[in-house]
C-alpha positions as CSV (number, residue, x, y, z in Angstrom):
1,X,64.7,8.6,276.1
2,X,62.8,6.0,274.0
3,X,64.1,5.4,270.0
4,X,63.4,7.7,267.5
5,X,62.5,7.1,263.8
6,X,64.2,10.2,263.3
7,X,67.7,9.0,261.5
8,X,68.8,12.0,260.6
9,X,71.4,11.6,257.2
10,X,70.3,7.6,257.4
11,X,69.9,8.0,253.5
12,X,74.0,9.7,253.5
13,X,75.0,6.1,255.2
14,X,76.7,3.0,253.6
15,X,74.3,0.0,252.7
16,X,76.1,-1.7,255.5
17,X,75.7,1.2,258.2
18,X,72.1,1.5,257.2
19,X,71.5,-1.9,258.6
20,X,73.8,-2.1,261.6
21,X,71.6,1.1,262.4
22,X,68.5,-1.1,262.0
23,X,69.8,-3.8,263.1
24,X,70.3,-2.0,266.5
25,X,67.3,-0.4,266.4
26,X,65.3,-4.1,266.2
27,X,67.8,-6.1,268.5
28,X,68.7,-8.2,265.5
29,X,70.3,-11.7,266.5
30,X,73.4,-12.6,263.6
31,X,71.4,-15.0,261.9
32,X,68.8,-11.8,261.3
33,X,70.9,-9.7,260.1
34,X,72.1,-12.3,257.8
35,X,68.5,-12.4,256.8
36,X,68.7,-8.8,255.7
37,X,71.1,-9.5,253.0
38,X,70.8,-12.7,251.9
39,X,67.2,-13.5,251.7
40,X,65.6,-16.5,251.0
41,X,67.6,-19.5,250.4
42,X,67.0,-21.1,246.7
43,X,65.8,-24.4,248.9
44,X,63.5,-22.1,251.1
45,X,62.2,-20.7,248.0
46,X,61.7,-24.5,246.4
47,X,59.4,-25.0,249.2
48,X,57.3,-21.9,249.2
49,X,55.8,-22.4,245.2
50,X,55.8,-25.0,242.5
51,X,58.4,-25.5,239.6
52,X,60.9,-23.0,241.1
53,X,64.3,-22.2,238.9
54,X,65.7,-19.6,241.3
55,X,64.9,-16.7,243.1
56,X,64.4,-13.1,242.4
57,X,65.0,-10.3,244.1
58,X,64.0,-6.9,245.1
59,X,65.4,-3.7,247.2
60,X,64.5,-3.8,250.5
61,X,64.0,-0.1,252.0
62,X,63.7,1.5,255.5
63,X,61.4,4.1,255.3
64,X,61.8,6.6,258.9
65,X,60.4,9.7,260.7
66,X,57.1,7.6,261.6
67,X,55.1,7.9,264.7
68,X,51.6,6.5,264.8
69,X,49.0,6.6,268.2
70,X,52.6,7.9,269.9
71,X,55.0,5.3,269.0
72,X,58.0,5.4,266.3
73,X,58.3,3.0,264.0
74,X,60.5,2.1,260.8
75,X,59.2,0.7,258.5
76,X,60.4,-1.7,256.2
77,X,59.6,-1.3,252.5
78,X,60.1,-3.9,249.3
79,X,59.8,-2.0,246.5
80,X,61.8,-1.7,243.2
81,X,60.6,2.2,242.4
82,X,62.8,5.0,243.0
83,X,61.2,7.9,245.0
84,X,58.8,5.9,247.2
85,X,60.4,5.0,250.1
86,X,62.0,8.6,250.2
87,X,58.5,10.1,249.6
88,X,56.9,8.2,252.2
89,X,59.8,9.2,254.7
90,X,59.5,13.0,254.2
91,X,55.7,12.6,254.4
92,X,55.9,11.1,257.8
93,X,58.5,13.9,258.6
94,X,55.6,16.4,257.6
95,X,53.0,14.4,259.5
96,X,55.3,14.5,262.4
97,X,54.7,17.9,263.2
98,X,51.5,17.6,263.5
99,X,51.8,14.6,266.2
100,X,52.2,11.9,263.9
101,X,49.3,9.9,262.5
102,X,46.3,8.9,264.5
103,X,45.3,5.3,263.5
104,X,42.6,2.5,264.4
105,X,41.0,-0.7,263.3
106,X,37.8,-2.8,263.1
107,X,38.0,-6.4,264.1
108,X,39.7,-8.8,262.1
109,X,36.3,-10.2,260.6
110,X,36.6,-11.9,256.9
111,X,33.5,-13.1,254.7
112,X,33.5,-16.0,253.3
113,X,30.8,-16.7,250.5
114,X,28.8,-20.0,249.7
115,X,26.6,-19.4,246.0
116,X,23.2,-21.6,246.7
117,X,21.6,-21.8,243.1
118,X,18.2,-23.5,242.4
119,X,16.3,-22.6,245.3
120,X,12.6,-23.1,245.0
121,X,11.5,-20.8,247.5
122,X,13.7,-17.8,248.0
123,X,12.1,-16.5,251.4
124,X,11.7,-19.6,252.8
125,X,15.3,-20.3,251.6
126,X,16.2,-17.4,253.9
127,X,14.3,-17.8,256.5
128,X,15.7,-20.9,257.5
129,X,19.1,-19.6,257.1
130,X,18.5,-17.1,259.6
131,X,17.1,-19.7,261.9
132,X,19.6,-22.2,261.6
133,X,22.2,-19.5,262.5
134,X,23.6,-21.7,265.5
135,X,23.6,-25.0,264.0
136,X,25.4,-23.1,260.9
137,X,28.6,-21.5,263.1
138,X,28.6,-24.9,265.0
139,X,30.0,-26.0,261.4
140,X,32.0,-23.5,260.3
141,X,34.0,-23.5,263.7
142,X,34.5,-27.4,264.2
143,X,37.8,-27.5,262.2
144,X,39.2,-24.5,263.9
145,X,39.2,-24.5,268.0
146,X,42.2,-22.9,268.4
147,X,41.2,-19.5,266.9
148,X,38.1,-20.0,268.8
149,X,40.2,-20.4,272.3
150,X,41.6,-16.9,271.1
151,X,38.7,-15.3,270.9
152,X,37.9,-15.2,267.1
153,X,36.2,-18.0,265.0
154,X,33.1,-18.2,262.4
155,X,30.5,-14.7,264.6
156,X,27.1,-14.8,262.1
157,X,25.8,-15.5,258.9
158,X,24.1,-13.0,256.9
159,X,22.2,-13.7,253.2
160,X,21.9,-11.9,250.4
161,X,19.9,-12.6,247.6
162,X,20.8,-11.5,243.8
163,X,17.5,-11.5,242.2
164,X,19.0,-10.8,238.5
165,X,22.2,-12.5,237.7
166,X,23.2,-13.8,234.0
167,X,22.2,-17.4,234.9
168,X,19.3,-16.1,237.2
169,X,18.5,-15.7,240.6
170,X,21.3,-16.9,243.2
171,X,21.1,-17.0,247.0
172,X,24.2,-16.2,249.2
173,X,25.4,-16.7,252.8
174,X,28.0,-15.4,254.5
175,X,30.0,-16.3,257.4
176,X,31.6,-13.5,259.1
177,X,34.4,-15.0,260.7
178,X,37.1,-13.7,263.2
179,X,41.1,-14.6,262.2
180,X,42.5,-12.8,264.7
181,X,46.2,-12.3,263.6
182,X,45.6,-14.4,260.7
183,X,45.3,-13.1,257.3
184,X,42.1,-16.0,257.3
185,X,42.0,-17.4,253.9
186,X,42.3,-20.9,254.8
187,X,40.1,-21.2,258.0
188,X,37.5,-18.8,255.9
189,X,37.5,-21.0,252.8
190,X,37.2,-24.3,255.4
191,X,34.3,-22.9,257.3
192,X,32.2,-22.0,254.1
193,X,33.1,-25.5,252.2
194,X,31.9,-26.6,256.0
195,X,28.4,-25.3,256.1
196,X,27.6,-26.1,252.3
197,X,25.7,-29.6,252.9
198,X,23.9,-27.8,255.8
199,X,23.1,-25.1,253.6
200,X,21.7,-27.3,250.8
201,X,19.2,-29.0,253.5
202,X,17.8,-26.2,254.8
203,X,17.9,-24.1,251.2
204,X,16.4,-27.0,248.9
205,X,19.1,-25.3,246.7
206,X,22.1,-26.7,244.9
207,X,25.7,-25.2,246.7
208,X,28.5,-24.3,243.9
209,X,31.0,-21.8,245.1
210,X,32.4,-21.9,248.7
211,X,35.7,-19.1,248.9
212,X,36.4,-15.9,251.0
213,X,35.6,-12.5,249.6
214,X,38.7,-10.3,249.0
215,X,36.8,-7.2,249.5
216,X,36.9,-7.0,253.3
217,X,35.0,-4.1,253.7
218,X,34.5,-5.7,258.1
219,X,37.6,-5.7,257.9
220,X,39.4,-1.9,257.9
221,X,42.0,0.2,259.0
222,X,42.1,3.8,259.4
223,X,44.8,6.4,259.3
224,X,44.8,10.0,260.2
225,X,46.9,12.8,260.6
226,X,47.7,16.9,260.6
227,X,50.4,18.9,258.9
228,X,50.5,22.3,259.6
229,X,50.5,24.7,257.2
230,X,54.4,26.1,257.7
231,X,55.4,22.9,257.2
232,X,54.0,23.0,253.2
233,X,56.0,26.5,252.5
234,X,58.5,26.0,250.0
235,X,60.3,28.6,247.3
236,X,58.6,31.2,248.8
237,X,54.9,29.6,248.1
238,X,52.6,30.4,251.6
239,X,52.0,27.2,253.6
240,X,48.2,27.7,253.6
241,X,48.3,28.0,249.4
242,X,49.9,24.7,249.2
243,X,47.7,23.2,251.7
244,X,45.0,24.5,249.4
245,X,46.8,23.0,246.2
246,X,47.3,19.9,247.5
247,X,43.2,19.7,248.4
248,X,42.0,20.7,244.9
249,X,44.5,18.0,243.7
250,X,42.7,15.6,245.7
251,X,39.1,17.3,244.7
252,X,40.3,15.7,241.3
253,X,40.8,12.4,242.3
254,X,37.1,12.5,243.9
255,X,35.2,13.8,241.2
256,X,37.4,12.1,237.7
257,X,38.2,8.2,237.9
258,X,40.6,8.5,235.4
259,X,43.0,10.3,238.1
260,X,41.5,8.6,240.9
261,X,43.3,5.4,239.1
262,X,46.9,7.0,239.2
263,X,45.9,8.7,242.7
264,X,44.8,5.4,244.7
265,X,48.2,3.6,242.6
266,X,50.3,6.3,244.7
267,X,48.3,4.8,248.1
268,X,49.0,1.3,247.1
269,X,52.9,1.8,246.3
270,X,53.1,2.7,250.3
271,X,50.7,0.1,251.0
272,X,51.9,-2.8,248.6
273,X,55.9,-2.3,250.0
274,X,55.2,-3.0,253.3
275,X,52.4,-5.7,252.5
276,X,55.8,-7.3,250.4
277,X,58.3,-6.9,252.9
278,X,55.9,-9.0,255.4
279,X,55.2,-11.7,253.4
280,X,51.5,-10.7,253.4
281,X,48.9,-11.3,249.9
282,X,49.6,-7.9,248.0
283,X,47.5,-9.1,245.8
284,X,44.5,-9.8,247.7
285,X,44.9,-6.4,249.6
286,X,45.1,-4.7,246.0
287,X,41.4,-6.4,245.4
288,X,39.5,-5.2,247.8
289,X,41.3,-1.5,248.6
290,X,40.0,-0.9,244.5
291,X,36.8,-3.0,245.3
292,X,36.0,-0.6,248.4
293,X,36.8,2.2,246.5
294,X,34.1,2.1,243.9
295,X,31.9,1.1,246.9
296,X,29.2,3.7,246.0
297,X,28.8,2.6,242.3
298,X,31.2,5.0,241.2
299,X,35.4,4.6,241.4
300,X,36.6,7.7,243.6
301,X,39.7,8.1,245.8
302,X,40.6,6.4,248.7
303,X,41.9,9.2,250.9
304,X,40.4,12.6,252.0
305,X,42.4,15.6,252.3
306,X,40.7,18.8,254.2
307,X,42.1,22.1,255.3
308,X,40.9,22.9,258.4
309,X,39.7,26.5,260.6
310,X,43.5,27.2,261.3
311,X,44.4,26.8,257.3
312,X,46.3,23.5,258.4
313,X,46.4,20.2,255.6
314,X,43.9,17.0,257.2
315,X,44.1,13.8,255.6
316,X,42.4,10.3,255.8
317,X,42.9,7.1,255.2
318,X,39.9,4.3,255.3
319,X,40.5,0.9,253.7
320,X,39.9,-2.4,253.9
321,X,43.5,-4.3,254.4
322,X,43.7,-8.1,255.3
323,X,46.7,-9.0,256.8
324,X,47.7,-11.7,258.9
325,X,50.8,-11.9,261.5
326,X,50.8,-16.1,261.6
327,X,51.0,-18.4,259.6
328,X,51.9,-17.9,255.5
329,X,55.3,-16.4,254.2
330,X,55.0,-14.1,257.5
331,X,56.1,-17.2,259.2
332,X,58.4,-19.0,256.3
333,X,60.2,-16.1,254.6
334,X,63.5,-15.1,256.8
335,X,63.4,-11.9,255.7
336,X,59.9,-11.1,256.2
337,X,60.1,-12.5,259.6
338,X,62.9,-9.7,260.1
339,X,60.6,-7.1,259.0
340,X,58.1,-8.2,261.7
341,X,61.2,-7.6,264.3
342,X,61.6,-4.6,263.2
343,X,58.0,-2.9,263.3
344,X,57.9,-4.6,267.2
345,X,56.4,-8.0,266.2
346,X,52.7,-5.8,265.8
347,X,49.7,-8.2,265.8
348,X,47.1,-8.2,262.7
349,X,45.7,-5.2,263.5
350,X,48.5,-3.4,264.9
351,X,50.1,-4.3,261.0
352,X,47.2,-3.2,259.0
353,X,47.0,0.2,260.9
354,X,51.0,0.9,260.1
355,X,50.0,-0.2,256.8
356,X,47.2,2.7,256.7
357,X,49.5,5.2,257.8
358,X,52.3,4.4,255.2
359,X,49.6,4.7,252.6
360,X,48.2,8.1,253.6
361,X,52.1,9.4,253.7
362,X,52.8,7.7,250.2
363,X,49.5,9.8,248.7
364,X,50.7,13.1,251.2
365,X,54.2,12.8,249.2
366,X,52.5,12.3,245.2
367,X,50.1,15.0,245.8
368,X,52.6,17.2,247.3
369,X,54.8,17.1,244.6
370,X,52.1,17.2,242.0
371,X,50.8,20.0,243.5
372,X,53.7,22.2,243.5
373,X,57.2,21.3,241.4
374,X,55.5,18.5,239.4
375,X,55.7,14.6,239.9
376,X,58.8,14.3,237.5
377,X,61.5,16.7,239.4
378,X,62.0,14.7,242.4
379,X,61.0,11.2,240.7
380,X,63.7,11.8,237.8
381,X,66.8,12.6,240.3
382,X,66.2,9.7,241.9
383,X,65.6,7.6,239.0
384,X,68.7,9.1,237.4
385,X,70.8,6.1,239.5
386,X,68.6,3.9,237.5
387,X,69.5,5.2,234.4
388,X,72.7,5.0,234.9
389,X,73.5,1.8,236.0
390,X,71.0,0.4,232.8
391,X,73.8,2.5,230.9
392,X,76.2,0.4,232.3
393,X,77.7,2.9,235.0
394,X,79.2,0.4,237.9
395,X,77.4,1.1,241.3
396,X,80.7,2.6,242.3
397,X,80.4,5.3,239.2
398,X,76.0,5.4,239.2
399,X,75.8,8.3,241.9
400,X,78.6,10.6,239.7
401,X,77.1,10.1,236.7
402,X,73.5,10.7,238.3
403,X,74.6,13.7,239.4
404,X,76.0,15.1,236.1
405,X,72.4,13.9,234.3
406,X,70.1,15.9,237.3
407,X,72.5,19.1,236.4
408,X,72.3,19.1,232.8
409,X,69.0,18.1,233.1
410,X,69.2,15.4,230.8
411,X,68.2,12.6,232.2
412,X,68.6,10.2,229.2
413,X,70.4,6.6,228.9
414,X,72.1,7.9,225.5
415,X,73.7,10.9,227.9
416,X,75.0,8.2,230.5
417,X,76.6,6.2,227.8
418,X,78.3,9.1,226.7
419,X,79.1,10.8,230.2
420,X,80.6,6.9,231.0
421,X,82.3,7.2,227.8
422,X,84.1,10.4,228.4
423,X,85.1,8.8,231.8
424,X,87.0,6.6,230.4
């Protein structure tokens, strides 16, 4: 029998069994489970960014019951808000019963942009773009053979022209280029600053910006997946009514982009603590995931949710995510490089689909719970730990006095100062 993401009471477990269980689970030499605890090293940290004082750190979460295209998975999660990583783990539980989630990918292709200002004769301009296309990718791919010999590499150029801009009409060219398990920034932003003189002879034009776009919209992941309706019941609502609950929920986010805002944030928490615990750009990811949302002029959500013929909840996840598996902190943070061990060292696009998934379960657990008890009544018993360890409760005494703030309902610093107090 193959592993299961299905750790049953994982949450009941000491920090320290928690990640002998993971550890096990990933094959984890001593040095990497070292790198669980400890981190990066202050003089790792020195090397990674300038001016650096010290180093700061964040939870690192295991978030279980996954299975995507067949295959379990645990997925590591960097995240410093209560509720998400449990969220995303009872979402996969739900999805689970449906046969997991269904995922796929485009080909890693990036754009990378080169502004062409001053051109005299705009069709001309692009006419000789377009028949220059080989000499063109000659130049963006002589700096980078090695992602060529794997198959990926500067594909096609494509123009666009911007007829109306606020200093006037602009010209410009992308390179579609292939990184393969790269996230592509550097090779992107090589080939374009490549092809700018080239582009300036044939053009008559005057080259100013060369630099990758960070809305990949070539480069995408999908994620998809089923939960049937008995699965939704709860406090004696139907399955089907909460199915249909959770889809006018989502009708909101479609229509309003004030709640598509909050909505898509719920996608991104999922998304964002796995793009952390990797050492990939959150940033970057962040960009073009809001970028492709407002796509069709208008901001909107980035999921779908459906019921289908047999009353059963259908979701789906399309967005562009640019990852890379090489190279970067992937590569130079310990702990990151851990995180890759245990997701099963996935390539590029392997990554950005697990990524998908864990963003579709992040949205499946908000909606959910807005949908039926209200965001607050499972956020605030987990945040109650929070507040009491910021009332001064030792980590020995937080869960006790968490406990007595969820009962009473009163889930207030002042009341944890006093319960601590009392304890005394």
């Amino acid at each position: 029998m193959g592993k299961t993401s299905q750790l049953s009471g994982f949450y009941k477990q000491s920090l320290a069994r928690r990640a002998e269980i993971v550890a096990q689970w990933a094959d984890l030499t001593t040095e990497e489970r070292a790198a669980l605890v400890n981190g990066l090293s202050p003089a790792q940290g020195d090397a990674m960014i300038e001016n650096v004082i010290g180093l700061y750190n964040l939870p690192l979460g295991i978030a279980t019951n996954f299975q995507i295209n067949g295959e379990d998975v645990l997925v590591p999660m960097v995240v410093e808000e209560p509720s998400i990583v449990a969220g995303v783990s009872f979402a996969a539980k739900l999805a689970r019963a449906g046969g997991g989630f269904s995922t796929r990918s485009s080909e890693p292709l990036m754009i990378g942009q080169v502004q062409v200002l001053d051109v005299p004769d705009m069709s001309r301009a692009v006419q000789a773009i377009q028949s220059a296309e080989t000499e063109l990718l000659a130049a963006a791919n002589r700096h980078h053979p090695t992602i060529q010999k794997l198959g990926g590499g500067a594909k096609s150029i494509e123009t666009r022209v911007l007829p109306e801009t606020p200093i006037g009409a602009m010209l410009i060219v992308h390179i579609l280029y292939d990184c393969r398990d790269a996230m592509g920034a550097n090779a992107v932003n090589t080939a374009a600053e490549s092809i700018a003189p080239l582009i300036e002879r044939l053009t008559g034009g005057r080259v100013n910006l060369r630099i990758l776009s960070n809305l990949t919209d070539r480069r995408t992941a999908t994620a998809e997946c089923r939960i049937p309706a008995e699965m939704l019941a709860r406090d004696g609502a139907d399955g089907r009514a909460v199915a249909r609950a959770i889809v006018e929920a989502w009708a909101f986010a479609a229509a309003d982009p004030y709640r598509a805002a909050t909505h898509n944030k719920g996608v991104m928490n999922g998304i964002d603590a796995v793009a952390i615990a990797t050492g990939n750009d959150w940033r970057a990811i962040e960009a073009g995931a809001h970028a492709f949302a407002a796509r069709d002029g208008r901001y909107t959500s980035m999921t779908e949710w459906w019921q289908d013929d047999a009353g059963d909840l259908r979701g789906r996840l399309h967005i562009p995510l640019s990852v890379g598996t090489v190279g970067g902190a992937t590569k130079v943070h310990p702990t990151a490089r851990v995180a890759m061990k245990i997701l099963g060292k996935p390539g590029a696009r392997r990554l950005s689909e697990i990524m998908a998934a864990v963003g579709l379960a992040q949205n499946l657990a908000a909606i959910r719970a807005l949908a039926t008890e209200g965001i607050q009544h499972g956020h605030m018993r987990l945040h109650a730990r929070q507040v009491a360890l910021a009332a001064g409760a030792s980590p020995e005494q937080a869960q006790a006095v968490a406990d007595q703030l969820v009962a009473e309902g009163n889930i207030r610093e002042a009341r944890a100062r006093e319960i601590l107090s009392n304890s005394e």
